[in-house]
C-alpha positions in Angstrom: 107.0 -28.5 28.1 106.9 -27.2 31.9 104.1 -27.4 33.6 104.7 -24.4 35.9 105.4 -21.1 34.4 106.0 -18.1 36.2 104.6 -15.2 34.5 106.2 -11.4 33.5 104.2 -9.9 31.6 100.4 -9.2 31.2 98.5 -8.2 28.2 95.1 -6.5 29.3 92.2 -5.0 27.5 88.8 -5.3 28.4 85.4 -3.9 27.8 84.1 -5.1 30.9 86.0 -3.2 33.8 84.7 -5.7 36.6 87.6 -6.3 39.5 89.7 -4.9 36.8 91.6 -2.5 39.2 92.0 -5.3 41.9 93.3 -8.1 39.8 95.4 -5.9 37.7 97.1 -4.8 40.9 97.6 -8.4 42.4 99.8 -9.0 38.8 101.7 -5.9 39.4 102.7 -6.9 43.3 103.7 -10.1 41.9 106.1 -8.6 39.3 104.1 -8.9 36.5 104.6 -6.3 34.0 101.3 -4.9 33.0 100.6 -3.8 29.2 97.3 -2.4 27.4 95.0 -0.7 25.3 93.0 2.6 25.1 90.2 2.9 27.9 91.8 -0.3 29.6 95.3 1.7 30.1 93.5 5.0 31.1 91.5 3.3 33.8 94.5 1.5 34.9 96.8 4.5 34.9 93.9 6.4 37.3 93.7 3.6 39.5 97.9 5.0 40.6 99.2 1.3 38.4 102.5 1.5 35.9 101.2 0.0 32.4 103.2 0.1 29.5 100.8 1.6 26.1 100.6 -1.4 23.6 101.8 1.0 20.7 105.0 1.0 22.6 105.5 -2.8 22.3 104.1 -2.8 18.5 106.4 0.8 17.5 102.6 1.4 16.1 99.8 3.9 17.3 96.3 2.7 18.0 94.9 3.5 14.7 91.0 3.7 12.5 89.3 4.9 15.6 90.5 2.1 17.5 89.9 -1.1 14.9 93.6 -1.7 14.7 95.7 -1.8 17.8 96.7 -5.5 18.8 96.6 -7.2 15.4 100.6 -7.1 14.9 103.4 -9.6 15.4 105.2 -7.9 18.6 101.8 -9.0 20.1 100.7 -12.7 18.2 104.4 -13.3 18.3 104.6 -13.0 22.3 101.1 -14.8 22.7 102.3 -17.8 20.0 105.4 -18.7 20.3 106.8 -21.8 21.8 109.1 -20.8 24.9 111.1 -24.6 24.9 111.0 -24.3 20.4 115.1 -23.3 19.4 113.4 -21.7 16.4 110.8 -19.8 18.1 113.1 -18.1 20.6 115.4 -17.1 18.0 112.6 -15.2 16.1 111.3 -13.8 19.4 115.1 -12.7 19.9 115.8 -11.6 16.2 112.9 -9.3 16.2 112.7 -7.8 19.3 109.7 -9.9 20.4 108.8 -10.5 24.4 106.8 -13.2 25.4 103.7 -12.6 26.9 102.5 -14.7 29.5 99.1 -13.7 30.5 95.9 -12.6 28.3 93.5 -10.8 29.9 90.7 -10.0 27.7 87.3 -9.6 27.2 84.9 -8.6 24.0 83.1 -5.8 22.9 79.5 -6.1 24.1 78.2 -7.6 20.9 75.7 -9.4 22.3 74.1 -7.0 25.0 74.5 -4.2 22.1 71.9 -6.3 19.8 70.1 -6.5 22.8 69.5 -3.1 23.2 67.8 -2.8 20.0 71.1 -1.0 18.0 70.9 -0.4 14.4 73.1 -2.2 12.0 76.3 0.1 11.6 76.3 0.2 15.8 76.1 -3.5 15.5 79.4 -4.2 13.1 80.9 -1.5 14.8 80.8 -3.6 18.0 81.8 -6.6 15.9 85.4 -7.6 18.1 88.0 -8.2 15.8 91.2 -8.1 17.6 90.1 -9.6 20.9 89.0 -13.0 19.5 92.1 -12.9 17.3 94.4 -12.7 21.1 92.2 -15.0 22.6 92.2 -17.8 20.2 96.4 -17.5 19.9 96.6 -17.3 23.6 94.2 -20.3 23.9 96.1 -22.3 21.7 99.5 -21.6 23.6 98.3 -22.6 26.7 101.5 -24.6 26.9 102.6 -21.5 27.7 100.2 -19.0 28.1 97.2 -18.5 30.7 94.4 -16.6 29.0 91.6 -15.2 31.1 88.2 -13.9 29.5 85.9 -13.7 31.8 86.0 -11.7 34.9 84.5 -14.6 37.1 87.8 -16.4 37.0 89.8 -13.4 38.0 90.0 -15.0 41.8 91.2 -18.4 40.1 93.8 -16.8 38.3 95.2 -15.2 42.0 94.7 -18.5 43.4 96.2 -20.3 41.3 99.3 -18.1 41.1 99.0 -17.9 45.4 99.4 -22.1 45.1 102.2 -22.3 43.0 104.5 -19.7 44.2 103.8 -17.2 41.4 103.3 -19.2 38.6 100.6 -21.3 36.8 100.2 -25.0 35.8 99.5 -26.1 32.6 96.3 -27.9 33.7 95.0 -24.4 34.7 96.1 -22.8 31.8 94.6 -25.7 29.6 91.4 -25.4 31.7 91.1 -21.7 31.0 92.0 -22.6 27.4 88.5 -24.8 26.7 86.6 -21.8 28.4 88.2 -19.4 26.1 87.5 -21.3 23.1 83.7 -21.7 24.0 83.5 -17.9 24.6 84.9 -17.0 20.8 82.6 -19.7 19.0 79.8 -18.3 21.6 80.4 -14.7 20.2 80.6 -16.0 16.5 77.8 -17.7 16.8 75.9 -14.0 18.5 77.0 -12.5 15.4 76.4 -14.9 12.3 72.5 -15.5 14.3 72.1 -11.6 14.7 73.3 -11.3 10.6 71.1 -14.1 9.3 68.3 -12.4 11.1 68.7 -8.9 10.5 69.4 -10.1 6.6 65.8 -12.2 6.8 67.9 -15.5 5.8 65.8 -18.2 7.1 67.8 -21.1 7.1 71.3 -20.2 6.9 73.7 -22.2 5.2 75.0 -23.0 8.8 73.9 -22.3 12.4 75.5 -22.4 15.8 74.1 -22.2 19.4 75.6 -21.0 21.8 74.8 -21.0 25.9 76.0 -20.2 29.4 76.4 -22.6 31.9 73.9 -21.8 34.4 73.9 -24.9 36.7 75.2 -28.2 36.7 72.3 -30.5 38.2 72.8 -34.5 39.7 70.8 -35.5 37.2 68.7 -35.2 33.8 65.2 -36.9 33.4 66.7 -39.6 35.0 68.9 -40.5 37.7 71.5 -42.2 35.4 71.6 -39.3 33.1 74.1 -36.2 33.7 72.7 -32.7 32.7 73.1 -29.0 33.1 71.4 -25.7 32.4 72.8 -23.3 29.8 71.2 -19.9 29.6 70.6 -17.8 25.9 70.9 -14.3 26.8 68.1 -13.7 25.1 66.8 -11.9 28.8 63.4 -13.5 28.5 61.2 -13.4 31.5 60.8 -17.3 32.6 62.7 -19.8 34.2 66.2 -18.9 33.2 65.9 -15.5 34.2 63.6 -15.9 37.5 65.2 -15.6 41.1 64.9 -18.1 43.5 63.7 -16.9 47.1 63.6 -20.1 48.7 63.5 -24.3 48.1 65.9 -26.7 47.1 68.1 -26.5 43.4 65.4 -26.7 40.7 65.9 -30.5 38.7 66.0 -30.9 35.5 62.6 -31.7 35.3 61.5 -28.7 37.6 63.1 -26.4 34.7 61.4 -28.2 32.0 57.8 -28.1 33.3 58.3 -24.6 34.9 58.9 -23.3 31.8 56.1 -25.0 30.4 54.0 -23.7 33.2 55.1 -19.9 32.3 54.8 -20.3 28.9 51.3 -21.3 29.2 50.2 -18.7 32.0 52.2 -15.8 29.9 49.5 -16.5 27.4 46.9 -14.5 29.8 48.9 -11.1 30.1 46.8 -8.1 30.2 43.5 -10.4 31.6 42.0 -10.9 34.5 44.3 -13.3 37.0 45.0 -17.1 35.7 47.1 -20.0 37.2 48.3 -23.2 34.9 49.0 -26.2 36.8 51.8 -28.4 35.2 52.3 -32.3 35.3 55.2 -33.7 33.3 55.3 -30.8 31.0 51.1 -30.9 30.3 48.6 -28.8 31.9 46.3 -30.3 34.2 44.2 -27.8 35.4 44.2 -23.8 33.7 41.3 -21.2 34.9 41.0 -17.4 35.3 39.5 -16.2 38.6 38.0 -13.0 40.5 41.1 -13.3 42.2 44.0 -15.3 41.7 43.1 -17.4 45.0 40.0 -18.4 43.1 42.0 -19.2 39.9 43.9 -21.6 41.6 41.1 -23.3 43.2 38.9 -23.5 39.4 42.6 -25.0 38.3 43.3 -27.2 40.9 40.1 -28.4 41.0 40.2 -29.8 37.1 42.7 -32.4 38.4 43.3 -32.5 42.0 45.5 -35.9 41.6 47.5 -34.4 39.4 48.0 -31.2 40.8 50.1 -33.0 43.6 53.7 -32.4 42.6 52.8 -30.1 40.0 54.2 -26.9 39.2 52.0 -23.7 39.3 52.4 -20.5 37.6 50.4 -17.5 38.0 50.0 -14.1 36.2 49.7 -12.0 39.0 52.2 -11.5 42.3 51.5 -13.7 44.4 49.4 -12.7 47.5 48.8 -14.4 50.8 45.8 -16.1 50.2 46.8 -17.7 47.0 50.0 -19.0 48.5 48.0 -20.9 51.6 45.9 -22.4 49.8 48.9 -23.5 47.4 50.9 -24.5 50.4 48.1 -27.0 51.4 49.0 -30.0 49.2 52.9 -30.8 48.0 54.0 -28.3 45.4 57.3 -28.7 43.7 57.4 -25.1 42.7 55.9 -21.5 42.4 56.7 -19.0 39.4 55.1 -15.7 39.6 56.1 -11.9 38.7 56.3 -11.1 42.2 55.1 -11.9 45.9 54.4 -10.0 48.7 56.0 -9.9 52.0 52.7 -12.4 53.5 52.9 -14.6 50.6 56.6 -15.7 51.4 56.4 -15.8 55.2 53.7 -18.8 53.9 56.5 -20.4 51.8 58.7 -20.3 54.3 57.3 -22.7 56.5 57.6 -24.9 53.2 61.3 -25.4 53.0 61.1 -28.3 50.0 58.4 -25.7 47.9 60.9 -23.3 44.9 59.5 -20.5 44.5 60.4 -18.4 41.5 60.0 -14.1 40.7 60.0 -13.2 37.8 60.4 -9.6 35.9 56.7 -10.0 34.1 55.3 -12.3 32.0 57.1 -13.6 28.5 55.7 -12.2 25.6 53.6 -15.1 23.5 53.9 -13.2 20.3 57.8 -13.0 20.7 59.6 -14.2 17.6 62.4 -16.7 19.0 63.4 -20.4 17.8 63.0 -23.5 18.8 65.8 -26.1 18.7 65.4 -29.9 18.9 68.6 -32.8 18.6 67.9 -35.6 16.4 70.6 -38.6 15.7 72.6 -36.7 13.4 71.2 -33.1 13.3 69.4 -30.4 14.3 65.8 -29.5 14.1 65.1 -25.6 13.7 62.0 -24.0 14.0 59.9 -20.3 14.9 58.7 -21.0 18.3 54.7 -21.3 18.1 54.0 -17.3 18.5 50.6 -17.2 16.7 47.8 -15.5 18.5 44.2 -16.0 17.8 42.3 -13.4 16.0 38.5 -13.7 17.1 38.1 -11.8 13.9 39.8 -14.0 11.7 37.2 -17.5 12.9 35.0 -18.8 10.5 31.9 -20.6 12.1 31.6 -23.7 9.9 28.2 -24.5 11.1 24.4 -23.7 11.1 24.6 -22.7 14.8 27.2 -20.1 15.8 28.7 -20.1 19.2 26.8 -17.9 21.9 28.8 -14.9 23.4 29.7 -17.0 26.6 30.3 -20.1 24.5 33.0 -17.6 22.2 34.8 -16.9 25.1 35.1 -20.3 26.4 35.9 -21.3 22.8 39.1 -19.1 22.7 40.2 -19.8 26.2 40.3 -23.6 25.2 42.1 -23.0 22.2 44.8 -20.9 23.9 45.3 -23.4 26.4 45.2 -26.1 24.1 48.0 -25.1 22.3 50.4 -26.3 25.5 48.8 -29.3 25.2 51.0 -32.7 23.7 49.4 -33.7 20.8 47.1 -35.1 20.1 45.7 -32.4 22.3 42.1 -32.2 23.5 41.2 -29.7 25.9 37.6 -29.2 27.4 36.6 -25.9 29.2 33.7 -24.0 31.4 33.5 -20.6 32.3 36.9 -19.9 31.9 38.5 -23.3 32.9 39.9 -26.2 32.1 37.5 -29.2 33.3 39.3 -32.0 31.1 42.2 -32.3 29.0 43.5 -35.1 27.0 47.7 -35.3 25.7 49.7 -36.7 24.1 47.9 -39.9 22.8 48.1 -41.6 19.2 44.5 -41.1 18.7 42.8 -37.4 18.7 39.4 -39.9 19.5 41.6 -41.1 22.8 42.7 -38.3 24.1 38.9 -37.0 23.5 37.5 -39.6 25.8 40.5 -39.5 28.2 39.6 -35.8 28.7 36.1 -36.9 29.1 36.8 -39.6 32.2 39.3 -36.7 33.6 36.0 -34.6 33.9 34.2 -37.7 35.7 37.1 -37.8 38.5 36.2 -34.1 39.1 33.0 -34.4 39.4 33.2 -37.1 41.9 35.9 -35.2 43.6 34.1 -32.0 44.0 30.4 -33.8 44.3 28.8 -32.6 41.3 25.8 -34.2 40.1 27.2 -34.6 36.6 30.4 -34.5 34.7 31.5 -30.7 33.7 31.7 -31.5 30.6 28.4 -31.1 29.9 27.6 -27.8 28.6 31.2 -27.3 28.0 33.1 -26.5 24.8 36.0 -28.3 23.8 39.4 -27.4 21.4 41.2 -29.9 19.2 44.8 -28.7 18.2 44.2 -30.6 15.2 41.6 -30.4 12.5 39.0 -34.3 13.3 40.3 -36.6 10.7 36.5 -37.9 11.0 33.3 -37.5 12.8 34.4 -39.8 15.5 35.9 -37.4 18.0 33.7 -34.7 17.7 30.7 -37.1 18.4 32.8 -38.3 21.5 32.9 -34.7 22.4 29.5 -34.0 22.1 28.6 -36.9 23.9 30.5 -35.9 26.8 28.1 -32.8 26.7 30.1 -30.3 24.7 28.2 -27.8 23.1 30.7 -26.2 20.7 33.6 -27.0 18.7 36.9 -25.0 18.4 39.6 -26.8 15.5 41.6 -25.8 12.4 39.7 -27.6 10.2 41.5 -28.5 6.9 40.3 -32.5 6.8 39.6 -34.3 3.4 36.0 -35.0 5.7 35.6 -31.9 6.6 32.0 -31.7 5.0 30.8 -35.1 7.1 32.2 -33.6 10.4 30.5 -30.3 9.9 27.4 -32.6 9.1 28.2 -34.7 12.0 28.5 -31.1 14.2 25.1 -29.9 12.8 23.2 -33.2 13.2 24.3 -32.8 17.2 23.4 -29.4 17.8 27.3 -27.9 18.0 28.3 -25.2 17.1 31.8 -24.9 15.9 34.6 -22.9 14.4 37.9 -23.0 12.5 41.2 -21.3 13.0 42.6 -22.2 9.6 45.7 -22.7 12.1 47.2 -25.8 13.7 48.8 -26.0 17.1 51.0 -29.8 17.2 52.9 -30.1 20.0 55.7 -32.5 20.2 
């Protein structure tokens, strides 16, 4: 096998006409003989470059509106065969067969088609049949054959050919090779996902996932562990999708809590401002505000200790006076749908602090999926889109919440299902003022929340702990009486859970003997 090949001929026909015109034309001044297909000929043609019609290598005319054009031997033949094989040269020569040498290709736009909300014959019909077929020969002749199939390695390809006097070496042809074969299983996997949904088949037989590398990072959670970022597609407004304006290269960790952070903030679209404040993927501090300044303040004030570091999301651009007071204490990033001109002049000065714009807010009611690795598998679920229906409460004891307790009820709830489990989440007014994760016992995390509202108080000099008069939301239904009564005697005056317990009747007793007031969702929010 030789590792440097000098190529003469060029098979190219892509959907995506990016740099076509200038790469096509570096071949052809290097000798390279250019052949293709339909649109990809035309456009070539206009751009003043020779190109030989594929038909004319195959003796057969483009044919069934286009769906059969490539799949013939004169074409697999020159993308498969073995150049240094006695057997395969003589077939090439017995049947009229030229080699080709380069494979420029690139898929109908399945994926951005499905996007776009197409119906299901538009779909198939931008179902690629013959590209993959090319690619995946190509691929697998990289011995001899360099196979491009993405316009971002256009330059590489020039390079490479620049370096080695007009030809390519098999460890860039190999290199393009892997790339090619993650590209086809990425668009299988776009179009058995896209069937299995549009079909309703909720756990197909097999499933595939599929990414784009976004960013490789020095690290994962920790500093031994390597990592990178792959990006869905999908367009959802978040982390993946947000531009950075300023700040070092998001971590690992920065990505995981910043998407927790939006998550969580996306929650109150359509309300009056909010800001979450995120700790190691947990909220410390949530509140709506008259303004968002004063959102963040209610926020940061739930936890001030653990704001430091934190991540911060907001619901609204970001406006000058938010982002001083944000500035004052060490932030490790800023996502927001938007800032103004005074708000980043502010940031500027900090050069450490990310900040993140975003195009809106995620929609919570979204269907999507959630995937998790375990040793051996795969664990598949709907992401957690369920929205509370005020309507759909039922008030499990004598008393029944006051209007301002209602709305304090349903705030919890909403932030408590961003909360670890077990996941208990105090509130006041429209903020957070304690909040308990991720602890084996729901009785734990209740009092842990509790003694969080104790350090705010003594932070912010209040005469007692703001728990009292507060509500408080369990993501969980109270296995027994014992965190509800550590609730209420943090000062809690009303109960938000799912219910659903075997002791459901002694903690409704327990709820009525203390004055609460509580309701049930008939819906669980785990968190894991």
């Amino acid at each position: 096998m030789a590792d440097l090949i000098r190529p003469e001929r060029a098979l190219i026909s892509v959907s995506d006409k990016t740099d076509l015109e200038e790469m096509a034309r570096a071949l052809s001044l290097r000798g390279v003989e250019l052949v293709s297909t339909g649109g990809t000929a035309k456009a070539l043609r206009a751009a003043g470059l020779e190109v030989r019609d594929v038909s004319e290598l195959t003796g057969f005319p483009e044919m069934m509106d286009g769906r059969v054009k490539t799949l013939h031997p004169m074409v697999h033949g020159g993308l498969l065969a073995l150049r240094d094989d006695a057997g395969h040269t003589a077939s090439m020569e017995e049947h009229g067969i030229a080699p080709i040498d380069i494979l420029v290709v690139n898929l109908y736009p399945f994926e951005a088609t499905v996007a776009k909300g197409a119906d299901w014959d538009t779909c198939i019909e931008n179902i690629d049949i013959g590209g993959p077929a090319m690619l995946r020969a190509a691929a697998k002749n990289h011995a001899h054959v360099a196979v491009v199939t993405d316009p971002e390695d256009y330059g590489a390809l020039l390079e490479e050919l620049d370096g080695n006097d007009g030809a390519t070496s098999f460890a860039f042809r190999r290199n393009l090779a892997q790339i090619t074969y993650a590209r086809t299983a990425s668009y299988d996997a776009a179009v058995s996902t896209w069937m299995a949904g549009a079909m309703k088949i909720e756990a197909p037989r097999r499933r595939t996932f599929a990414g784009t590398l976004a960013q490789t990072m020095r690290y994962g959670e920790n500093p031994h562990q390597s990592a990178a970022f792959y990006t869905d597609g999908s367009g959802r407004p978040g982390v993946a999708t947000a531009k950075q304006l300023q700040g070092k290269e998001l971590s690992y960790n920065n990505i995981n809590d910043t998407d927790a952070a939006f998550e969580l903030v996306s929650e109150f679209a359509g309300q009056g401002p909010a800001c979450a404040i995120i700790k190691h993927a947990n909220p410390c501090g949530v509140a709506g505000g008259a303004t968002l300044a004063d959102a963040y303040s209610r926020a940061f004030d739930c936890d001030r200790t653990s704001a430091f570091g934190g991540i911060v999301a907001l619901n609204r651009p970001l406006d000058a006076e938010t982002a001083a007071a944000i500035a004052e204490i060490f932030t490790e990033v800023v996502i927001a749908p938007g800032a103004d001109d005074a708000a980043r002049e502010i940031f500027a000065a900090k050069k450490n602090l990310r900040l993140l714009i975003t195009d809106g807010l995620a929609d919570p009611a979204a269907a999507a999926t959630t995937v998790r690795q375990v040793s051996g598998g795969y664990l598949v679920q709907d992401r957690d889109a369920h929205h509370l229906d005020p309507a759909g409460l039922t008030v499990a004891t004598k008393r029944a919440p006051s209007e301002a307790e209602m709305a304090d009820l349903i705030f919890a709830w909403t932030v408590a299902k961003h909360v670890k489990s077990n996941a208990i989440v105090y509130a006041k007014d429209g903020a957070t003022v304690g909040v308990g994760a991720g602890q084996m016992s729901r009785v734990d995390s209740t009092r842990i929340a509790a003694r969080k509202a104790e350090d705010m108080a003594e932070a912010l000099g209040l005469s007692e702990p703001p728990t009292r008069g507060s509500v408080v939301a369990s993501d969980a239904f109270f296995p027994f009486p014992d965190g509800l009564l550590a609730a209420a005697e943090a000062g809690a005056t009303a109960v938000i859970q799912p219910g659903g317990s075997m002791r459901d009747k002694d903690v409704i007793a327990a709820a009525d003997e203390a004055g609460l007031a509580m309701v049930l969702t008939g819906v669980r929010h785990f968190r894991h």
